[in-house]
PASEBA-1860 file (N, C-alpha, C; in nm, 3 decimals):
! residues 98
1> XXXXXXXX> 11.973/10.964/10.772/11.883/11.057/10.705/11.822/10.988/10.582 ~ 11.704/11.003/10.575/11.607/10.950/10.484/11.588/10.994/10.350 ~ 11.641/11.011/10.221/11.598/11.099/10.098/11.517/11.055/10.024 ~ 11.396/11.168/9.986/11.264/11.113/9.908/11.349/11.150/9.806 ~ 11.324/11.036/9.692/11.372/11.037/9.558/11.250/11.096/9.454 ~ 11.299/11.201/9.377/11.217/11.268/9.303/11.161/11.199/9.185 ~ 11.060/11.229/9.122/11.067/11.207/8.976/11.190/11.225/8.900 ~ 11.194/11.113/8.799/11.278/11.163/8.676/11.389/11.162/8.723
9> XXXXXXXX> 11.510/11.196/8.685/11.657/11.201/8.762/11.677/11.315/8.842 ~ 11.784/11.213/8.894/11.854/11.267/9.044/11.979/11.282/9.076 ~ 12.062/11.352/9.110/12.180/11.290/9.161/12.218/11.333/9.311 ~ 12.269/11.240/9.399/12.295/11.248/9.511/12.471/11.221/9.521 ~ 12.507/11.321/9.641/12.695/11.306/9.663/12.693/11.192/9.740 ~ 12.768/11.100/9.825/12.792/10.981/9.842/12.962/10.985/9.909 ~ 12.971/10.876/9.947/13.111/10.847/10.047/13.085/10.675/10.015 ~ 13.213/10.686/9.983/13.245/10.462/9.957/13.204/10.434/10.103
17> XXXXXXXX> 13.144/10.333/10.124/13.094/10.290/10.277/13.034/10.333/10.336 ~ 12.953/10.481/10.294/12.881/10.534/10.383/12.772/10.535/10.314 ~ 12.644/10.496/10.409/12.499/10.443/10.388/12.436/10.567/10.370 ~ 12.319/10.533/10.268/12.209/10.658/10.205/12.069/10.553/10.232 ~ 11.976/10.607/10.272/11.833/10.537/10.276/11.780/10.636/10.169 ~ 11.729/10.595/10.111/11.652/10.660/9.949/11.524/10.579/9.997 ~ 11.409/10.724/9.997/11.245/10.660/10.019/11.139/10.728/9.876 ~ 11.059/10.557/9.888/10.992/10.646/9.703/10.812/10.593/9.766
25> XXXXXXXX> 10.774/10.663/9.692/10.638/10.682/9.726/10.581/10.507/9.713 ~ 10.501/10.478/9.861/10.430/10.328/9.810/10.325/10.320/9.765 ~ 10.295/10.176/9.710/10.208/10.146/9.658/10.065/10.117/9.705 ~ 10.081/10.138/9.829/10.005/10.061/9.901/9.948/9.904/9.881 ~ 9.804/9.912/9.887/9.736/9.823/9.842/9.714/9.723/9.681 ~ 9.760/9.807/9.647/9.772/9.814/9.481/9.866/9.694/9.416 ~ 9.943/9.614/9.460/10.047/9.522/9.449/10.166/9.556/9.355 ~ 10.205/9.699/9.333/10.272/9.747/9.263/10.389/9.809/9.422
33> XXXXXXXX> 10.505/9.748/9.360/10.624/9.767/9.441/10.786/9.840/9.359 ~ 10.824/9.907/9.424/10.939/9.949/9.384/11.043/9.848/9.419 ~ 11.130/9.855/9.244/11.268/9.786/9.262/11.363/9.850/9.221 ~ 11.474/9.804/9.259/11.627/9.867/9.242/11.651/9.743/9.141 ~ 11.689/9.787/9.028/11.788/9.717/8.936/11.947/9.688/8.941 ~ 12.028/9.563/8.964/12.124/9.572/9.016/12.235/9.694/8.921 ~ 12.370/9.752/8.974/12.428/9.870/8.945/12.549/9.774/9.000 ~ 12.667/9.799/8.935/12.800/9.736/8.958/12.892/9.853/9.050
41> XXXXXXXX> 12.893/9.806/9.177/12.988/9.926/9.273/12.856/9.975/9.338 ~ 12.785/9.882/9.380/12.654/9.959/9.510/12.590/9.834/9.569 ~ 12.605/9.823/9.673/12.523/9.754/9.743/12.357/9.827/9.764 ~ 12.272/9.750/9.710/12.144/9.803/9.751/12.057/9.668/9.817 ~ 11.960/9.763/9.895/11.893/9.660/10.048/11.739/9.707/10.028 ~ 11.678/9.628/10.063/11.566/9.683/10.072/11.516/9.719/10.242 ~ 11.475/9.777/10.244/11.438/9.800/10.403/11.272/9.790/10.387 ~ 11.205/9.741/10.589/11.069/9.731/10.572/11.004/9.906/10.511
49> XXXXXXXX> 10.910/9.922/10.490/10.817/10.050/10.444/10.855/10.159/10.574 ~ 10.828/10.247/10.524/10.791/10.345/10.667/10.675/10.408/10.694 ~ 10.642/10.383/10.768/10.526/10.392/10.794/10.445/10.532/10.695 ~ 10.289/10.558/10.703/10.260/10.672/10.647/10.283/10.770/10.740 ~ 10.264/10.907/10.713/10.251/11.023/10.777/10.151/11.080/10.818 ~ 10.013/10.990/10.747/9.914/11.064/10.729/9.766/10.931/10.808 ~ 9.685/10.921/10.841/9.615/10.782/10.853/9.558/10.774/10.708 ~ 9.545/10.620/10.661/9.550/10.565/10.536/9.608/10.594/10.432
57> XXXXXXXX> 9.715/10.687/10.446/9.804/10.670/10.375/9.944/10.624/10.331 ~ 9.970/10.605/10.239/10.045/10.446/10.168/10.206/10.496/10.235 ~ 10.285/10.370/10.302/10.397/10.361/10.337/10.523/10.388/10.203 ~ 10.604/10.475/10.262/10.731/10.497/10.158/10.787/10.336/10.160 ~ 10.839/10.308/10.030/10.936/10.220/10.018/11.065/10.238/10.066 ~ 11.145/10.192/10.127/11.273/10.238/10.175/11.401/10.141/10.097 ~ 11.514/10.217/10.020/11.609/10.115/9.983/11.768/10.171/10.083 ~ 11.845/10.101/10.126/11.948/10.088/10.161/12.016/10.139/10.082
65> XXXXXXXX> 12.088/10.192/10.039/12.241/10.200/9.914/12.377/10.227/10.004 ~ 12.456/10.156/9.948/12.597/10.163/10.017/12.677/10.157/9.901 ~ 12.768/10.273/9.843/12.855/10.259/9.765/12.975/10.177/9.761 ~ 13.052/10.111/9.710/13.163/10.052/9.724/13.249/10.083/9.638 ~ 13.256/10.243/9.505/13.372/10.246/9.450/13.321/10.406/9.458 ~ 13.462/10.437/9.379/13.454/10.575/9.349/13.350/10.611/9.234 ~ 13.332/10.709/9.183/13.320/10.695/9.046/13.119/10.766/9.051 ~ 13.083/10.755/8.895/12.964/10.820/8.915/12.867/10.690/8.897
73> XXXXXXXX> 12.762/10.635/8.929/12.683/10.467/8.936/12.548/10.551/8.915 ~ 12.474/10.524/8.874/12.336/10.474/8.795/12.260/10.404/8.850 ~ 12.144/10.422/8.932/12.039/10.338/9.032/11.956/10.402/8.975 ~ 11.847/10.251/8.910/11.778/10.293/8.816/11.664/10.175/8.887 ~ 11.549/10.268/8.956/11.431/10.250/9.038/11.337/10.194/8.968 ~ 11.260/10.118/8.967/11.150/10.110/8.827/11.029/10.006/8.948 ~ 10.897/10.097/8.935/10.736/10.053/9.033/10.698/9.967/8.920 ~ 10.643/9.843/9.005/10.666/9.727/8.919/10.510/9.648/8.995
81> XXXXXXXX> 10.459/9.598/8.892/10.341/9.493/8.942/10.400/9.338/8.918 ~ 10.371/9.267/8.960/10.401/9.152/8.933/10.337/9.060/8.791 ~ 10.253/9.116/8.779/10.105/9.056/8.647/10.177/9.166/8.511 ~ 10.254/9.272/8.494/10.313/9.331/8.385/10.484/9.316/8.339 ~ 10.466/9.379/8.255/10.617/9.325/8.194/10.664/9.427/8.176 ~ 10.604/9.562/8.185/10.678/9.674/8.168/10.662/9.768/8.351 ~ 10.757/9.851/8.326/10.757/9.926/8.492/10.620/10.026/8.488 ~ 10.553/10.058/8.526/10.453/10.150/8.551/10.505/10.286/8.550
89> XXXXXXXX> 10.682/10.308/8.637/10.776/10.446/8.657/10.901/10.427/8.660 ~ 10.966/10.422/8.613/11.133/10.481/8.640/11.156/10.571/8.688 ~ 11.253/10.573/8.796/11.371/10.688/8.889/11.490/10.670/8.861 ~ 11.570/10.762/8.857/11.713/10.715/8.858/11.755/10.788/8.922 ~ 11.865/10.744/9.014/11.973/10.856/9.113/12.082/10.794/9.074 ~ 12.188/10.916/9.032/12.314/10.879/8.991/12.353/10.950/9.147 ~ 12.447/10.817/9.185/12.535/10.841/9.269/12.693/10.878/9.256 ~ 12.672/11.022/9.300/12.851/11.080/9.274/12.909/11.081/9.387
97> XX> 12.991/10.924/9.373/13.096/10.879/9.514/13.244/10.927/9.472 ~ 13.236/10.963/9.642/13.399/11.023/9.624/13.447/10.973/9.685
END
């Protein structure tokens, strides 16, 4: 199951080893891409886009997350151009693994 990650914070429940696909709005054309900042106790992946829903419209970004501890973790999303130094958006989903 696929979760669109909202604006602003989030928190999602979670299982150690068990996989979450988190999808955030793309950039399309624009060369602005979403990243995951690394978080200690989460494996995160990037997966290819998914496709649009709509014709010409821009593919979700898709990230992998796989918890590996208990505890509450901090995935902190930030849409990023390559030519700036600051994020364009921050997301965050705190993951509450049990």
């Amino acid at each position: 199951m696929i979760r669109d990650v909202p604006k602003g914070t989030s928190a999602v429940d979670a299982e150690i080893g068990r996989t979450l696909e988190l999808a955030l709005p793309g950039g399309g054309t624009t060369g602005y891409r979403w990243e995951a900042r690394p978080a200690d106790g989460v494996e995160v992946k990037r997966l290819p886009a998914r496709p649009a829903a709509a014709f010409g419209g821009a593919a979700s970004d898709i990230f992998q997350v796989t918890p590996r501890r208990a505890g509450d973790i901090s995935l902190q999303l930030e849409l990023r151009a390559p030519w700036q130094a600051e994020s364009a958006e921050t997301r965050v989903v705190t993951l509450r693994i049990r």
